[in-house]
C-alpha positions in Angstrom: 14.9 4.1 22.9 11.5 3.2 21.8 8.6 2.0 24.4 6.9 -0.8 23.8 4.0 0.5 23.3 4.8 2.9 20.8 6.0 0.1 18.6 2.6 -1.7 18.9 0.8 1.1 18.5 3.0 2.4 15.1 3.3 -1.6 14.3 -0.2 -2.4 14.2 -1.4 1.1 12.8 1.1 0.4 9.7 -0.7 -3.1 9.7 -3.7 -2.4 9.7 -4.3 0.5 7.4 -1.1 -0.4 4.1 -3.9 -2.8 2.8 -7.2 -0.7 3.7 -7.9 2.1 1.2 -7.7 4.7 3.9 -3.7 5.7 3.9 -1.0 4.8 6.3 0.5 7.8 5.8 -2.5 10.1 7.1 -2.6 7.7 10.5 1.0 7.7 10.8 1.3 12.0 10.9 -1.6 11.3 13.7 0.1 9.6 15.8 3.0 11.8 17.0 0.2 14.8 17.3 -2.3 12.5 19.2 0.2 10.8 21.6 3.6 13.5 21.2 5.6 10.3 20.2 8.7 11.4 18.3 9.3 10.0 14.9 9.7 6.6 15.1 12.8 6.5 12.4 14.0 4.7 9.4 14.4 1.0 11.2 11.0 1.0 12.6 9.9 2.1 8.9 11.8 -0.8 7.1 10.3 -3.2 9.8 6.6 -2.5 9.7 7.4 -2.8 5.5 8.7 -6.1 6.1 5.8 -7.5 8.4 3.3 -5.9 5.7 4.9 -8.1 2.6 5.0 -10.8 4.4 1.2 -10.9 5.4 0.4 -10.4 1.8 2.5 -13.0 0.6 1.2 -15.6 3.5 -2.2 -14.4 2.2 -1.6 -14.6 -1.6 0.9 -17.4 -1.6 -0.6 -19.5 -4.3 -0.3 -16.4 -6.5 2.8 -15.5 -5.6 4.2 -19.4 -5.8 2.8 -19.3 -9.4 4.1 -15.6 -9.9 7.8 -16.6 -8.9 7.6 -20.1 -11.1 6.9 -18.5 -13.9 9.7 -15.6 -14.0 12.6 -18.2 -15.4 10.2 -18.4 -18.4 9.9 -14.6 -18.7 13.8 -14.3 -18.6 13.9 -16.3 -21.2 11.5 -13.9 -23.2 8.9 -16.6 -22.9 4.8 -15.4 -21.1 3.3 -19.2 -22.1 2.1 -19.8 -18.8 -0.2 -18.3 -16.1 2.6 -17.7 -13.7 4.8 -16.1 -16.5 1.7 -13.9 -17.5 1.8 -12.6 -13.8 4.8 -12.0 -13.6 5.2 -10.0 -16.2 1.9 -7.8 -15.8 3.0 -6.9 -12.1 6.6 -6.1 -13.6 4.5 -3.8 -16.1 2.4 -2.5 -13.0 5.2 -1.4 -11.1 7.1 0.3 -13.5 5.1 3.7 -13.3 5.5 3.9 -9.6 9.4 3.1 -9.7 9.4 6.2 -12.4 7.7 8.5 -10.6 9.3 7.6 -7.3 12.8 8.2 -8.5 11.7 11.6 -10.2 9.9 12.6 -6.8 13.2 11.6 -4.8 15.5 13.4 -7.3 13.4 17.0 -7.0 12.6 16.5 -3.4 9.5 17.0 -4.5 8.7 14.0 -2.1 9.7 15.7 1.2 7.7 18.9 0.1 4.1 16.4 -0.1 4.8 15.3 2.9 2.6 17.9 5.1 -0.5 17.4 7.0 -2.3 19.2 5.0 -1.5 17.5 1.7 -2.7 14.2 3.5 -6.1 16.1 4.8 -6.8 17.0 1.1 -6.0 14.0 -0.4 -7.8 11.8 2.0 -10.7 13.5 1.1 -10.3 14.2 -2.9 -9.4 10.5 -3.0 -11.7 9.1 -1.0 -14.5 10.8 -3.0 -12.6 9.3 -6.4 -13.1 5.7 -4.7 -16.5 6.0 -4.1 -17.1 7.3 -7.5 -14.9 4.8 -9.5 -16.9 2.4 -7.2 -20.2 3.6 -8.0 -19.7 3.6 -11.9 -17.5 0.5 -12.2 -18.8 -2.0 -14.0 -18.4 -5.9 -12.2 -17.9 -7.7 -15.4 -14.1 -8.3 -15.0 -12.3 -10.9 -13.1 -8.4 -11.3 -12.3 -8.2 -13.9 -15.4 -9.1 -10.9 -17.8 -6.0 -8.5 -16.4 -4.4 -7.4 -19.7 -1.4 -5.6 -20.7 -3.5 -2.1 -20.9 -4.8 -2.6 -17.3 -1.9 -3.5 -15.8 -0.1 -0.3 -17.5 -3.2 1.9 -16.0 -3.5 0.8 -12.7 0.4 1.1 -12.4 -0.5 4.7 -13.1 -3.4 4.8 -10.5 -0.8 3.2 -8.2 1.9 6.0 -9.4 -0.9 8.7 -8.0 -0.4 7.6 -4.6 3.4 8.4 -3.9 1.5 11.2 -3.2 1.1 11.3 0.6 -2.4 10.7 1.9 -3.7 8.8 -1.0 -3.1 5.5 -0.1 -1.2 3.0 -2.4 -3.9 0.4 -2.2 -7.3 2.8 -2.1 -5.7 4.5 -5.6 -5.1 1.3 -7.3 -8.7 -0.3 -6.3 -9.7 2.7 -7.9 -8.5 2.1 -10.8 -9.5 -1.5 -11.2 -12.9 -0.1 -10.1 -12.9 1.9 -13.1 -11.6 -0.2 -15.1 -14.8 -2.7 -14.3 -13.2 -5.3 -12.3 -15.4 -6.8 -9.1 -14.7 -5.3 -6.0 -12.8 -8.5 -4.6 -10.9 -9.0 -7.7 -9.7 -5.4 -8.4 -8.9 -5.3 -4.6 -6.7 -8.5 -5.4 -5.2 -7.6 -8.0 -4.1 -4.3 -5.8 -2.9 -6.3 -3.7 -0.8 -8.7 -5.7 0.6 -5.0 -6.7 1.8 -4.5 -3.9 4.5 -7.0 -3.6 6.9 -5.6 -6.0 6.3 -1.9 -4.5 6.6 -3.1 -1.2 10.2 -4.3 -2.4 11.1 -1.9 -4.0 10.8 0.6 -1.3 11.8 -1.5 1.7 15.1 -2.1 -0.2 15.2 1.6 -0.4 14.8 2.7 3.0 16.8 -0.8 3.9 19.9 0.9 1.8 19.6 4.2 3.9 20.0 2.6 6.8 22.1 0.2 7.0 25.0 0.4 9.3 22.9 2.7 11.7 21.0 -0.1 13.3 22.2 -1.3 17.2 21.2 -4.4 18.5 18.5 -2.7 20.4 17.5 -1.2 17.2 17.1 -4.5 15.5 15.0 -5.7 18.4 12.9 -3.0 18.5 12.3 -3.8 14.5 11.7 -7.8 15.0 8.9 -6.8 17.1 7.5 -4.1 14.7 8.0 -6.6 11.8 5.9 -9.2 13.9 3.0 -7.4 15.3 2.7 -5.3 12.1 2.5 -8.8 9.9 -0.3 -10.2 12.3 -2.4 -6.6 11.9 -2.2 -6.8 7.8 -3.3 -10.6 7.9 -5.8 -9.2 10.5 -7.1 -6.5 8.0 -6.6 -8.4 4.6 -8.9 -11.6 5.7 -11.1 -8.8 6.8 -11.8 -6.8 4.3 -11.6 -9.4 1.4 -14.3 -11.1 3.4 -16.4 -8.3 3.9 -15.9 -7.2 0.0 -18.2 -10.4 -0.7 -21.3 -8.3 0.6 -20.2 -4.7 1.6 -18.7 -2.1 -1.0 -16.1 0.6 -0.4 -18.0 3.4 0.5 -17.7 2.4 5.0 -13.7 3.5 3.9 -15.0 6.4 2.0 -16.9 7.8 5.4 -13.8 7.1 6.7 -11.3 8.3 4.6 -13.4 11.9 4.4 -13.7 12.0 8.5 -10.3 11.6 9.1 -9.4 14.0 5.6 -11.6 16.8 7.8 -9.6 15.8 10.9 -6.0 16.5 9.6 -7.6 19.4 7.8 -8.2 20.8 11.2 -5.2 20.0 12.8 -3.6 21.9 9.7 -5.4 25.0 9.5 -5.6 25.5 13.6 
Protein backbone atom coordinates (compact mmCIF):
# COMPACT_ATOMS: atom_id res chain seq x y z
CA UNK A 1 0.00 0.00 0.00
CA UNK A 2 1.07 3.39 -1.12
CA UNK A 3 1.85 6.35 1.47
CA UNK A 4 0.42 9.31 1.09
CA UNK A 5 3.09 11.10 0.47
CA UNK A 6 4.49 9.08 -2.18
CA UNK A 7 1.34 9.75 -4.18
CA UNK A 8 1.78 13.52 -3.83
CA UNK A 9 5.01 13.53 -4.44
CA UNK A 10 4.68 11.01 -7.87
CA UNK A 11 1.16 13.02 -8.41
CA UNK A 12 2.38 16.35 -8.54
CA UNK A 13 5.88 15.49 -10.19
CA UNK A 14 3.73 13.83 -13.22
CA UNK A 15 1.85 17.20 -13.05
CA UNK A 16 4.11 19.31 -13.12
CA UNK A 17 6.68 18.22 -15.61
CA UNK A 18 3.91 16.17 -18.74
CA UNK A 19 3.40 19.83 -19.98
CA UNK A 20 7.02 21.44 -19.27
CA UNK A 21 9.58 20.54 -21.93
CA UNK A 22 11.88 18.86 -19.42
CA UNK A 23 10.44 15.01 -19.36
CA UNK A 24 8.40 13.17 -16.89
CA UNK A 25 10.05 10.28 -17.50
CA UNK A 26 13.67 11.47 -16.42
CA UNK A 27 11.93 12.83 -12.94
CA UNK A 28 9.95 9.86 -12.52
CA UNK A 29 13.36 7.23 -12.73
CA UNK A 30 14.53 9.98 -9.93
CA UNK A 31 12.33 9.46 -7.64
CA UNK A 32 12.59 5.80 -6.55
CA UNK A 33 16.64 6.43 -6.52
CA UNK A 34 16.28 9.78 -4.46
CA UNK A 35 13.57 8.57 -2.01
CA UNK A 36 13.97 4.28 -2.45
CA UNK A 37 10.15 4.38 -3.23
CA UNK A 38 9.21 1.23 -5.15
CA UNK A 39 7.54 1.56 -8.42
CA UNK A 40 4.48 3.16 -8.02
CA UNK A 41 2.56 0.66 -10.63
CA UNK A 42 0.17 0.66 -13.53
CA UNK A 43 -2.99 2.36 -11.50
CA UNK A 44 -1.01 5.20 -10.10
CA UNK A 45 0.21 5.53 -13.89
CA UNK A 46 -3.33 5.56 -15.49
CA UNK A 47 -4.35 8.10 -12.74
CA UNK A 48 -1.67 10.78 -12.94
CA UNK A 49 -2.63 10.38 -17.09
CA UNK A 50 -6.11 11.10 -16.28
CA UNK A 51 -5.46 14.24 -13.92
CA UNK A 52 -2.93 15.55 -16.78
CA UNK A 53 -5.83 15.47 -19.72
CA UNK A 54 -8.00 16.84 -17.72
CA UNK A 55 -6.00 20.01 -16.74
CA UNK A 56 -5.29 20.50 -20.43
CA UNK A 57 -8.69 20.17 -21.42
CA UNK A 58 -10.00 22.73 -18.43
CA UNK A 59 -7.15 24.85 -19.83
CA UNK A 60 -7.96 24.52 -23.61
CA UNK A 61 -11.66 24.01 -23.34
CA UNK A 62 -12.76 26.48 -25.99
CA UNK A 63 -10.39 24.54 -28.36
CA UNK A 64 -11.38 21.45 -27.42
CA UNK A 65 -15.36 22.38 -27.43
CA UNK A 66 -14.73 23.58 -31.00
CA UNK A 67 -12.46 20.49 -31.71
CA UNK A 68 -15.22 17.91 -30.57
CA UNK A 69 -18.17 20.12 -32.57
CA UNK A 70 -16.62 19.88 -35.43
CA UNK A 71 -15.72 15.90 -35.68
CA UNK A 72 -19.61 15.01 -36.93
CA UNK A 73 -18.60 17.12 -39.93
CA UNK A 74 -15.33 15.28 -40.41
CA UNK A 75 -17.24 11.89 -40.31
CA UNK A 76 -19.12 12.89 -42.77
CA UNK A 77 -15.91 13.63 -44.92
CA UNK A 78 -16.66 17.31 -44.56
CA UNK A 79 -13.32 19.98 -42.89
CA UNK A 80 -15.69 23.38 -43.71
CA UNK A 81 -15.29 24.64 -40.34
CA UNK A 82 -12.64 25.65 -37.82
CA UNK A 83 -13.56 23.01 -35.41
CA UNK A 84 -13.59 20.35 -38.23
CA UNK A 85 -10.13 21.73 -39.40
CA UNK A 86 -8.85 20.86 -35.82
CA UNK A 87 -10.05 18.02 -35.57
CA UNK A 88 -8.75 16.63 -38.31
CA UNK A 89 -5.09 18.12 -38.10
CA UNK A 90 -4.73 16.68 -34.45
CA UNK A 91 -6.11 13.24 -35.97
CA UNK A 92 -3.19 13.72 -38.59
CA UNK A 93 -0.70 14.75 -35.61
CA UNK A 94 -1.28 11.72 -33.72
CA UNK A 95 -1.11 9.29 -36.27
CA UNK A 96 2.87 9.08 -36.27
CA UNK A 97 3.02 8.59 -32.55
CA UNK A 98 0.27 5.78 -32.55
CA UNK A 99 2.64 4.11 -35.44
CA UNK A 100 5.56 4.21 -33.85
CA UNK A 101 4.19 3.32 -30.46
CA UNK A 102 2.69 0.05 -31.64
CA UNK A 103 5.98 -0.88 -33.53
CA UNK A 104 8.08 0.05 -30.23
CA UNK A 105 5.48 -2.20 -28.17
CA UNK A 106 5.57 -5.11 -30.71
CA UNK A 107 9.77 -5.27 -30.67
CA UNK A 108 9.99 -4.43 -27.01
CA UNK A 109 12.08 -2.09 -28.27
CA UNK A 110 10.10 0.19 -25.61
CA UNK A 111 11.18 -1.69 -22.46
CA UNK A 112 14.92 -1.71 -23.74
CA UNK A 113 14.79 2.60 -23.94
CA UNK A 114 13.64 2.59 -20.83
CA UNK A 115 17.16 2.94 -18.79
CA UNK A 116 18.63 5.79 -16.97
CA UNK A 117 21.01 6.36 -19.12
CA UNK A 118 18.91 6.72 -22.25
CA UNK A 119 16.89 9.44 -20.33
CA UNK A 120 20.49 11.19 -19.21
CA UNK A 121 21.41 11.41 -22.93
CA UNK A 122 18.37 12.33 -24.21
CA UNK A 123 17.68 15.07 -21.76
CA UNK A 124 20.61 16.52 -22.76
CA UNK A 125 20.72 15.88 -26.82
CA UNK A 126 17.16 17.19 -26.69
CA UNK A 127 17.37 19.87 -24.62
CA UNK A 128 20.23 21.28 -26.80
CA UNK A 129 17.72 20.58 -30.05
CA UNK A 130 15.11 22.93 -28.15
CA UNK A 131 17.30 25.62 -27.59
CA UNK A 132 18.52 25.45 -31.15
CA UNK A 133 15.07 25.02 -32.95
CA UNK A 134 14.32 28.03 -30.55
CA UNK A 135 17.08 30.13 -31.46
CA UNK A 136 16.59 29.78 -35.29
CA UNK A 137 12.81 29.66 -35.44
CA UNK A 138 11.27 32.11 -37.02
CA UNK A 139 7.93 33.94 -34.99
CA UNK A 140 5.93 34.59 -38.08
CA UNK A 141 3.40 31.69 -37.61
CA UNK A 142 0.31 31.63 -35.49
CA UNK A 143 -2.07 28.63 -34.58
CA UNK A 144 -4.54 29.93 -37.55
CA UNK A 145 -1.68 29.00 -40.15
CA UNK A 146 -1.28 25.15 -38.85
CA UNK A 147 -1.53 23.20 -42.17
CA UNK A 148 -1.70 19.71 -43.16
CA UNK A 149 2.32 19.58 -43.64
CA UNK A 150 2.89 20.89 -40.10
CA UNK A 151 0.58 18.94 -38.50
CA UNK A 152 2.19 15.68 -40.35
CA UNK A 153 5.78 17.08 -38.98
CA UNK A 154 5.26 17.78 -35.60
CA UNK A 155 3.37 14.43 -35.32
CA UNK A 156 6.76 13.18 -36.25
CA UNK A 157 8.60 15.48 -33.69
CA UNK A 158 6.10 14.18 -31.26
CA UNK A 159 6.85 10.39 -32.59
CA UNK A 160 10.64 11.24 -31.43
CA UNK A 161 9.69 11.40 -27.94
CA UNK A 162 8.28 7.71 -27.24
CA UNK A 163 11.72 7.71 -26.76
CA UNK A 164 12.23 7.99 -22.94
CA UNK A 165 13.76 11.20 -21.63
CA UNK A 166 12.75 13.32 -24.45
CA UNK A 167 9.75 14.70 -23.40
CA UNK A 168 6.42 14.48 -25.44
CA UNK A 169 5.82 18.16 -25.21
CA UNK A 170 9.66 19.73 -25.30
CA UNK A 171 10.00 17.49 -28.80
CA UNK A 172 6.88 18.76 -30.37
CA UNK A 173 7.57 22.67 -29.26
CA UNK A 174 10.54 21.90 -31.07
CA UNK A 175 9.26 21.24 -33.95
CA UNK A 176 6.78 24.09 -34.11
CA UNK A 177 9.86 26.06 -33.15
CA UNK A 178 11.32 25.11 -36.26
CA UNK A 179 8.76 25.19 -38.15
CA UNK A 180 8.53 29.20 -37.22
CA UNK A 181 5.55 29.27 -35.10
CA UNK A 182 5.75 31.83 -31.83
CA UNK A 183 6.76 30.38 -28.82
CA UNK A 184 3.15 30.59 -27.19
CA UNK A 185 1.47 29.29 -30.18
CA UNK A 186 3.77 26.40 -31.12
CA UNK A 187 3.64 25.58 -27.26
CA UNK A 188 -0.30 25.52 -27.85
CA UNK A 189 -0.49 23.84 -30.49
CA UNK A 190 1.78 20.99 -28.42
CA UNK A 191 -0.44 21.10 -26.18
CA UNK A 192 -3.72 20.67 -28.00
CA UNK A 193 -1.50 17.51 -29.25
CA UNK A 194 -1.53 16.11 -26.49
CA UNK A 195 -5.11 15.26 -25.96
CA UNK A 196 -5.36 12.59 -28.43
CA UNK A 197 -1.94 10.98 -27.11
CA UNK A 198 -2.82 11.38 -23.73
CA UNK A 199 -5.92 9.02 -24.80
CA UNK A 200 -4.54 6.98 -26.49
CA UNK A 201 -2.13 5.79 -24.01
CA UNK A 202 -4.20 6.03 -20.83
CA UNK A 203 -6.68 3.73 -22.69
CA UNK A 204 -3.67 1.58 -23.12
CA UNK A 205 -2.34 1.26 -19.76
CA UNK A 206 -6.26 1.46 -18.62
CA UNK A 207 -6.69 -2.01 -20.75
CA UNK A 208 -3.65 -3.62 -18.87
CA UNK A 209 -4.98 -3.11 -15.89
CA UNK A 210 -8.18 -3.53 -15.44
CA UNK A 211 -9.47 -6.09 -13.14
CA UNK A 212 -6.28 -5.69 -10.95
CA UNK A 213 -7.41 -2.61 -9.17
CA UNK A 214 -8.89 -2.99 -5.21
CA UNK A 215 -10.81 -0.42 -3.73
CA UNK A 216 -7.72 0.83 -1.96
CA UNK A 217 -6.21 0.87 -5.26
CA UNK A 218 -8.80 3.11 -6.77
CA UNK A 219 -8.44 5.37 -3.83
CA UNK A 220 -5.08 5.71 -4.03
CA UNK A 221 -5.65 6.67 -7.90
CA UNK A 222 -8.60 9.37 -7.24
CA UNK A 223 -6.06 11.16 -5.21
CA UNK A 224 -3.20 10.89 -7.82
CA UNK A 225 -5.76 11.88 -10.55
CA UNK A 226 -6.61 15.04 -8.37
CA UNK A 227 -3.43 16.43 -7.13
CA UNK A 228 -1.77 15.55 -10.42
CA UNK A 229 -4.67 17.73 -12.36
CA UNK A 230 -4.08 20.79 -10.00
CA UNK A 231 0.03 20.52 -10.67
CA UNK A 232 -0.56 20.56 -14.72
CA UNK A 233 -3.09 23.61 -14.44
CA UNK A 234 -0.39 24.88 -11.91
CA UNK A 235 2.44 24.50 -14.58
CA UNK A 236 0.38 25.21 -17.89
CA UNK A 237 -0.95 28.78 -16.59
CA UNK A 238 2.67 29.11 -15.73
CA UNK A 239 4.57 28.57 -18.37
CA UNK A 240 2.10 30.00 -21.14
CA UNK A 241 2.35 33.11 -19.10
CA UNK A 242 5.83 33.31 -18.76
CA UNK A 243 6.24 32.37 -22.72
CA UNK A 244 4.78 36.01 -23.29
CA UNK A 245 8.40 37.45 -22.12
CA UNK A 246 10.72 34.50 -21.39
CA UNK A 247 11.99 31.91 -24.04
CA UNK A 248 12.82 28.15 -23.64
CA UNK A 249 16.29 28.24 -22.95
CA UNK A 250 15.53 28.43 -18.35
CA UNK A 251 14.13 24.52 -19.46
CA UNK A 252 17.19 24.04 -21.53
CA UNK A 253 19.60 24.80 -18.27
CA UNK A 254 17.34 22.60 -16.84
CA UNK A 255 16.86 19.90 -19.01
CA UNK A 256 20.99 19.65 -19.41
CA UNK A 257 21.51 19.70 -15.33
CA UNK A 258 19.33 17.10 -14.71
CA UNK A 259 20.61 15.15 -18.26
CA UNK A 260 24.32 15.35 -16.36
CA UNK A 261 22.56 14.23 -13.15
CA UNK A 262 21.05 10.81 -14.45
CA UNK A 263 24.20 10.58 -16.41
CA UNK A 264 25.91 10.30 -13.15
CA UNK A 265 23.65 8.15 -11.42
CA UNK A 266 24.19 5.87 -14.60
CA UNK A 267 27.80 5.57 -14.99
CA UNK A 268 28.58 5.41 -10.98
Amino acid sequence: MMSLLQIFIIAVVQGVTEFLPVSSSGHLILIPSLTGYEDQGQVIDVAVHLGTLVAVVLFFRDDVRAAIGGVPRLVRGRVDTPGARLAFLLLVATLPVVVAGFVLNATGLDDALRSITVIGWTMIIFGVVLYLADKRGGLTKHEGDWSLRDAVIMGLWQALALIPGTSRSGATISGARALGYAREDGAKLAMLMSIPTIIASGTLLGIEVVGTANVAAARDGLIAAALSCVAALLALSLMMRLLKSVSFTPYVIYRIALGGVLLWIAYS
